[in-house]
C-alpha positions in Angstrom: 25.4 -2.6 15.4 23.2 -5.3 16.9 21.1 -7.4 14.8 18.2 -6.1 16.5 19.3 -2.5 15.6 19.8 -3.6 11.9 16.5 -4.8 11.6 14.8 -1.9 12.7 16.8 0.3 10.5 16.0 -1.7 7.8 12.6 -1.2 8.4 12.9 2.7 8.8 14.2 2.9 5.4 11.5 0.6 4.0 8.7 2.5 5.1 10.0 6.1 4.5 10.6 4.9 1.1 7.0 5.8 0.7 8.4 9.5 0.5 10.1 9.5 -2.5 7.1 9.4 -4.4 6.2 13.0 -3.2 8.8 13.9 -5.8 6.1 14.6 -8.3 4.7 17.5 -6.3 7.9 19.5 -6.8 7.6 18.9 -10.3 5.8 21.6 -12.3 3.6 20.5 -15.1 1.6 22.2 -17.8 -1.6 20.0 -17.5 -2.0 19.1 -13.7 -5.3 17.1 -14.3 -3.6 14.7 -17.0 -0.7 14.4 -14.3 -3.4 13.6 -11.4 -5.3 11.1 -14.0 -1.9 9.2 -14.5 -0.7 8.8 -11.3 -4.4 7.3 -10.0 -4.0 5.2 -12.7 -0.4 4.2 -12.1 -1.0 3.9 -8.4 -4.7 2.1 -9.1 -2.7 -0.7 -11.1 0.4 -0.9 -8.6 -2.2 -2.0 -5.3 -3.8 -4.2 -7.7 -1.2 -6.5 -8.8 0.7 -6.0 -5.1 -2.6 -7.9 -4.0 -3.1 -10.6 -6.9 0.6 -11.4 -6.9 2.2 -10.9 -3.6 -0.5 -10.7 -0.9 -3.0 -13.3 -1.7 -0.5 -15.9 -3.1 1.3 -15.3 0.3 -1.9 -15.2 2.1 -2.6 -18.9 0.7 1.1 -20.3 1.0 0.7 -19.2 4.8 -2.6 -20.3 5.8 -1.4 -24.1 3.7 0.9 -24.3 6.4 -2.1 -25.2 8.6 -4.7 -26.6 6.3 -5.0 -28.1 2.8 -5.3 -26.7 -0.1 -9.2 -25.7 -0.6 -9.5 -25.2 2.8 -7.0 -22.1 2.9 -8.5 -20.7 -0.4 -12.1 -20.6 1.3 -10.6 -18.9 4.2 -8.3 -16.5 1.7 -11.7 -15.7 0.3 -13.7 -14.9 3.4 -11.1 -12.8 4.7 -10.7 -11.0 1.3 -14.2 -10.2 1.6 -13.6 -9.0 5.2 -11.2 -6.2 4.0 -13.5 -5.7 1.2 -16.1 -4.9 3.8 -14.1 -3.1 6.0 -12.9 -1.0 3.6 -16.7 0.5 2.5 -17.2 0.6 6.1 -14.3 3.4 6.1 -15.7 4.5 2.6 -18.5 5.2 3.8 -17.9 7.1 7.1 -15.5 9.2 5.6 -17.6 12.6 4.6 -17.4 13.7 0.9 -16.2 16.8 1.2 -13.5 17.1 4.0 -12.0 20.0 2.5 -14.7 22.1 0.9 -12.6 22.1 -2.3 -14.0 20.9 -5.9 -11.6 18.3 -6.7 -13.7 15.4 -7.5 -12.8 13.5 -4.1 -9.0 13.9 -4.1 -9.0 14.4 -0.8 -10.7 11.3 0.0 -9.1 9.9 -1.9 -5.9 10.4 -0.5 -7.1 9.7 2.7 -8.3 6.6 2.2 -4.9 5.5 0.1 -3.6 6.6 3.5 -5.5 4.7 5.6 -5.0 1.3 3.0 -1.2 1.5 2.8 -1.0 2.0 6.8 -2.7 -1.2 7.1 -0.5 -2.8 4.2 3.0 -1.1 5.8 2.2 -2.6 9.8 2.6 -6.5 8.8 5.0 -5.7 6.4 7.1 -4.1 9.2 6.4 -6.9 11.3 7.6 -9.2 8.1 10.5 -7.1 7.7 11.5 -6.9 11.0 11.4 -10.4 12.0 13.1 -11.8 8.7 16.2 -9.5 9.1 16.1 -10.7 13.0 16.6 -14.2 12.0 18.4 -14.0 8.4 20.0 -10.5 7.2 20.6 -11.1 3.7 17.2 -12.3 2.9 15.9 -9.2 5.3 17.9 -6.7 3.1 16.5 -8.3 -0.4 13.0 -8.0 1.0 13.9 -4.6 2.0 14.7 -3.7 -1.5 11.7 -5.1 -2.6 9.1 -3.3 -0.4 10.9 0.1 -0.7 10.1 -0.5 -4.2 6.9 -0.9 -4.3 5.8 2.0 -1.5 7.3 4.8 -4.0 4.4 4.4 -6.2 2.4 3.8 -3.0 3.5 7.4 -2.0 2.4 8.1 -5.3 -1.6 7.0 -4.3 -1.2 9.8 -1.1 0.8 12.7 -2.2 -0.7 13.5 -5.2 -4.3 13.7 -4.6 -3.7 15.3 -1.1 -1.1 18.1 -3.0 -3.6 18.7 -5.4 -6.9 18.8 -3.3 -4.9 21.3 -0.5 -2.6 22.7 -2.6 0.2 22.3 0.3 3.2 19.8 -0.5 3.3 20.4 3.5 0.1 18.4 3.8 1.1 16.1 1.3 4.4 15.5 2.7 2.8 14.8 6.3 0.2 12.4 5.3 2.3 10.6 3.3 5.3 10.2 6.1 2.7 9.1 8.4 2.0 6.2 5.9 5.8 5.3 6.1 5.8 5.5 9.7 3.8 2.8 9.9 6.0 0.2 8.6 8.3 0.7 11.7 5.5 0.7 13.9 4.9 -3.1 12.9 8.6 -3.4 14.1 8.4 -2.1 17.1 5.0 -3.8 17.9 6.5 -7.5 16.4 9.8 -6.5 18.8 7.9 -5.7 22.0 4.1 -7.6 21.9 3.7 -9.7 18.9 7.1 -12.1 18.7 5.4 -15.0 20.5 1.9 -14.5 18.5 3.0 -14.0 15.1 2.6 -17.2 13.2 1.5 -17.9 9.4 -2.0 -18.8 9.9 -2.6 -15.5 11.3 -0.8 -13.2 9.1 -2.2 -15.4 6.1 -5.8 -13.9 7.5 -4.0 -10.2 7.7 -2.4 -10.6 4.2 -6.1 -11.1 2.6 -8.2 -8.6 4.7 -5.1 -6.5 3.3 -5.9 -7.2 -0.5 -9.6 -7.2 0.0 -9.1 -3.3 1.4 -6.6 -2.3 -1.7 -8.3 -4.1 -4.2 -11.8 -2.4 -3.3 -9.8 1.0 -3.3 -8.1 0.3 -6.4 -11.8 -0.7 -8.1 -13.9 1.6 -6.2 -11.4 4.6 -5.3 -8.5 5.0 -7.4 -9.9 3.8 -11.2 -13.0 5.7 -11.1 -11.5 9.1 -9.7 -8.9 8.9 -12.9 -11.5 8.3 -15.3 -13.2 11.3 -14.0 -10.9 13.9 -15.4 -11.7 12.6 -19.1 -8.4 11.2 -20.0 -9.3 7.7 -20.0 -6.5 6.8 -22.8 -3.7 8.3 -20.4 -5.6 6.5 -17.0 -5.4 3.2 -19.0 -2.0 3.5 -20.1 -0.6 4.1 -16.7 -2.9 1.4 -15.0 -1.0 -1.2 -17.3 2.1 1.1 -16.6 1.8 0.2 -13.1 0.7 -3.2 -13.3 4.1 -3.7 -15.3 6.0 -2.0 -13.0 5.2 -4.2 -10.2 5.1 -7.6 -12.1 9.2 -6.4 -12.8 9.4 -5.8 -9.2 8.0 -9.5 -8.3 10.2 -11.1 -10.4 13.5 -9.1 -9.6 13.1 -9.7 -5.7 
């Protein structure tokens, strides 16, 4: 198998990682709302710390490579607020009711999880795919890492989508289109972005990323858990989560 191969393969598996959190739809459960609370929560504090402790930290020690210090944190910032922007732009335009159900804006929110891990998975494919091109060990660690971090992610889209439609079908689709965006940035980095790619502009996609997941997380994800009145369960798993993927950080 070609290195080339290996790579993409690598990237395959660490998108459609994101599946295995649908597991929780096949699970049956006495109190569904406590479930759906929980794993908002959970998912809420997971795209929280993925954006304090990996994206803007790598955001910063990319854009360094072309300017100082300060410099790079004032353009972190602007570009945070970008994705902050851009992500009430899609808030915004996407109706309230797509489903003409009473679930408290699952729906939506699932969607717009959707939409937010698509554009977290497409650099991370491209980040995937060209660190196993060049160095495979270090391209399987970081692998490991991301697959771990997009079950929870799989989490944010199966759950409210199951629970709004009441199809695992649905929820299984919308979550494997999520995954398949991971080797999309593969295939885009192998056949259009190899000679463009450089730190100073994925350091500009890395915080428009964490502006877009850290609104959702605030604006989306918290607020929606709270809704269903257990606020002591939503709490527990936002810390839950935020654990999870500080363990995660350090391991890989």
């Amino acid at each position: 198998m070609g290195q080339t191969t290996f790579a993409f393969l690598l990237t395959v598996l660490a998108g459609l990682s994101t599946m295995i959190g649908s597991i929780l739809i096949f699970i049956k459960v006495n109190n569904s709302n406590k479930l759906i609370a929980s794993s908002l929560g959970f998912a809420a504090g997971v795209m929280m710390t993925v954006s304090i402790t990996d994206l803007i930290p790598e955001s910063i020690h990319s854009i360094e490579s072309v300017y100082r210090f300060v410099p790079s944190l004032l353009i972190v910032a602007i570009f945070i607020t970008i994705g902050i922007i851009f992500s009430m732009m899609i808030d915004r335009f996407l109706p309230e009711d797509l489903t003409n159900t009473n679930k408290k804006g699952l729906y939506r929110v699932g969607v717009i999880s959707m939409l937010a891990i698509i554009f977290h998975n497409i650099p991370e494919g491209i980040a995937t795919f060209m660190t196993t091109s060049s160095h495979i060990t270090l391209g399987i660690a970081l692998t490991i890492a991301i697959a771990m971090h997009n079950i929870p992610e799989g989490i944010s889209i199966s759950i409210p989508i199951y629970y709004a439609t009441g199809s695992r079908l649905k929820a299984l689709f919308y979550t494997f289109v999520s995954g398949l965006s991971e080797p999309l940035g593969a295939i885009l980095a192998y056949l259009i972005l190899r000679p463009f790619v450089n730190d100073m502009m994925m350091g500009c996609l890395y915080a428009i990323i964490a502006g877009i997941m850290l609104h959702i997380s605030i604006y989306e994800l918290i607020p929606t858990s709270f809704s269903y009145q257990y606020k002591r369960s939503s709490k527990r798993w936002i810390f839950i989560g935020i654990v999870f993927m500080l363990i995660n950080h350090f391991l890989f």
